[in-house]
C-alpha positions as CSV (number, residue, x, y, z in Angstrom):
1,X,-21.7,-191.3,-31.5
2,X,-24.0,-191.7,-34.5
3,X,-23.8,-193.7,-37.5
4,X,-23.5,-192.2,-40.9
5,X,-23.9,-193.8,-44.4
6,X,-23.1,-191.4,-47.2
7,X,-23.9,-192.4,-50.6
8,X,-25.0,-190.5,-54.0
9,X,-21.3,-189.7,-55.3
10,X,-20.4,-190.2,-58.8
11,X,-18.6,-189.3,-61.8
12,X,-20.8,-186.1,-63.8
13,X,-19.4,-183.7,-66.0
14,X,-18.9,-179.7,-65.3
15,X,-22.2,-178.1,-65.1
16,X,-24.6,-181.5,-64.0
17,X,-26.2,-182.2,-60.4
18,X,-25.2,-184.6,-57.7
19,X,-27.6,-185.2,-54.7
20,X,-25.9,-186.6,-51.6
21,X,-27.5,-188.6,-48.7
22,X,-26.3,-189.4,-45.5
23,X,-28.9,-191.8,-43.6
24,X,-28.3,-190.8,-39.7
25,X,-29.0,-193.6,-36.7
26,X,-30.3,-190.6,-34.7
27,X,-30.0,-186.2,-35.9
28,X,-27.3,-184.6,-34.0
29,X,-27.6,-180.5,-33.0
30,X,-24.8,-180.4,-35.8
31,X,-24.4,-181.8,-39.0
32,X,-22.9,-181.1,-42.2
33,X,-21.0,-182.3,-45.0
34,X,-16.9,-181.7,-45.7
35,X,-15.0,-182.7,-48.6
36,X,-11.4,-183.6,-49.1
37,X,-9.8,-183.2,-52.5
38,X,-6.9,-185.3,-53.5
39,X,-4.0,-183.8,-51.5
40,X,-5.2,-181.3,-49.6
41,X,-7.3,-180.9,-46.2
42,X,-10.9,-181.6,-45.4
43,X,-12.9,-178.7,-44.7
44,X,-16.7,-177.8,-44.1
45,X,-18.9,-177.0,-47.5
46,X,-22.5,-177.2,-46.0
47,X,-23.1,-177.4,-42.0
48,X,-26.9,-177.6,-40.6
49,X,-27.9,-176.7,-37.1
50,X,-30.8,-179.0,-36.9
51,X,-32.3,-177.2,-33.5
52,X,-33.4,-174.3,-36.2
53,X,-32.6,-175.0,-39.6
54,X,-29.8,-172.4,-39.7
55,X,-27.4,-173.1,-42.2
56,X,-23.7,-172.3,-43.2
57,X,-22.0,-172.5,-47.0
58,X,-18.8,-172.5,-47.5
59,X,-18.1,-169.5,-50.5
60,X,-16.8,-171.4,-53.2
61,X,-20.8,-173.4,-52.9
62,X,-22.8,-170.6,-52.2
63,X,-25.8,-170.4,-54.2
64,X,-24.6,-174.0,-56.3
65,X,-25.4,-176.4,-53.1
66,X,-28.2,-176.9,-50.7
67,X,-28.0,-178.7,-48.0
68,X,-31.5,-180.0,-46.1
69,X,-32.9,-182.4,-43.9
70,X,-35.6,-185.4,-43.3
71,X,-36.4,-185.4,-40.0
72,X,-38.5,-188.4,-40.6
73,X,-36.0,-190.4,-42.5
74,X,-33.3,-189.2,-40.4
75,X,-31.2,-188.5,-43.6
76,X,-29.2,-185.4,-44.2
77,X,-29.1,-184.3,-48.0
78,X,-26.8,-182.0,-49.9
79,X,-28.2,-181.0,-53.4
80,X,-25.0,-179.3,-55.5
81,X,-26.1,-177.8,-58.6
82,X,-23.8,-176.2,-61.6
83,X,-20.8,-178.7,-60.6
84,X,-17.1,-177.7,-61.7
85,X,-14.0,-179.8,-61.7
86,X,-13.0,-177.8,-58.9
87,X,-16.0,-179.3,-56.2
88,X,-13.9,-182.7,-57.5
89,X,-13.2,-183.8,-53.8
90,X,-14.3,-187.0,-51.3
91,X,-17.5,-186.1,-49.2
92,X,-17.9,-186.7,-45.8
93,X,-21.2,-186.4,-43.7
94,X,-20.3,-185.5,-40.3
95,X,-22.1,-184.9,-36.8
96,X,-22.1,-183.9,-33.7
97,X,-24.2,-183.6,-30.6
98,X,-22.0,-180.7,-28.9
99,X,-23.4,-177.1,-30.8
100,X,-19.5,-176.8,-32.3
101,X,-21.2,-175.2,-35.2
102,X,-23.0,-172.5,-33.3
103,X,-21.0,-169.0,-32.3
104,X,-23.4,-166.1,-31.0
105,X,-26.1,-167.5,-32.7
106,X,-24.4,-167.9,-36.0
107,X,-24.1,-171.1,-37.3
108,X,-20.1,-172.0,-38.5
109,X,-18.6,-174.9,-40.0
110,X,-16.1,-175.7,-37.0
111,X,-13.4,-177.6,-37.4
112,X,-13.3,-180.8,-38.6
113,X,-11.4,-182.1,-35.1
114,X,-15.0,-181.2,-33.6
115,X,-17.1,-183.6,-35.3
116,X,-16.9,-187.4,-33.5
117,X,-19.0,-189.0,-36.1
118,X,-18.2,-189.4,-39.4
119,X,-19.4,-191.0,-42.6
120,X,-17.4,-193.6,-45.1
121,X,-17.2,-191.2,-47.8
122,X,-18.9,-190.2,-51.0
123,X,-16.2,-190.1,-54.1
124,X,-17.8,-186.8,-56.6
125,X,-15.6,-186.6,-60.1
126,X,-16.7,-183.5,-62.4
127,X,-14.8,-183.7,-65.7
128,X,-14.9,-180.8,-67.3
């Protein structure tokens, strides 16, 4: 497994930025970052394949968050631009050595059961 420290969370109001930062022990062929709004499930927003770069965005953050990475920090970022009330949520960083977001060359967010590495949790509050 890896270890994963998320940080960069915070309360911002509709329309502001948030940059999130998940410093890695060690890059994994996957990584991404899932969020969990209060009551409901934790799903995939931003997933990497770090062999290539390839990338995956959930719709509802298409075109409003960027996820990238330092391969010489080992530190995953996720830049989310234009934030509503709605991207309100926990956010989790989340790895895995397995290719569980690769399917016929296309990279997918898999399901969160995939991922065996997990960080503590970023809390992001948009007031509107």
């Amino acid at each position: 497994r890896v270890h994963l420290v998320d940080s960069g969370g915070g309360s911002v109001q509709a329309g502001e930025s948030l940059t999130l930062s998940c410093a890695a022990s060690r890059f994994t062929s996957c990584m991404g970052w899932f969020r969990q709004p209060p009551g409901k499930w934790r799903d995939g927003v931003a997933i990497i394949y770090t062999g290539t770069g390839g990338t995956y965005y959930d719709d509802s953050v298409k075109g409003r968050f960027t996820i990238s990475q330092d391969n010489a920090n080992n530190t995953l970022y996720l830049q989310m631009n234009r934030l509503t009330p709605e991207d309100t949520a926990m956010y989790y960083c989340a790895a895995d050595d397995a290719l569980v977001c690769l399917s016929r060359g296309t990279v997918i967010p898999g399901g969160e059961v995939l991922y065996d590495s997990w960080g503590q949790g970023t809390q992001v509050t948009v007031s509107s």
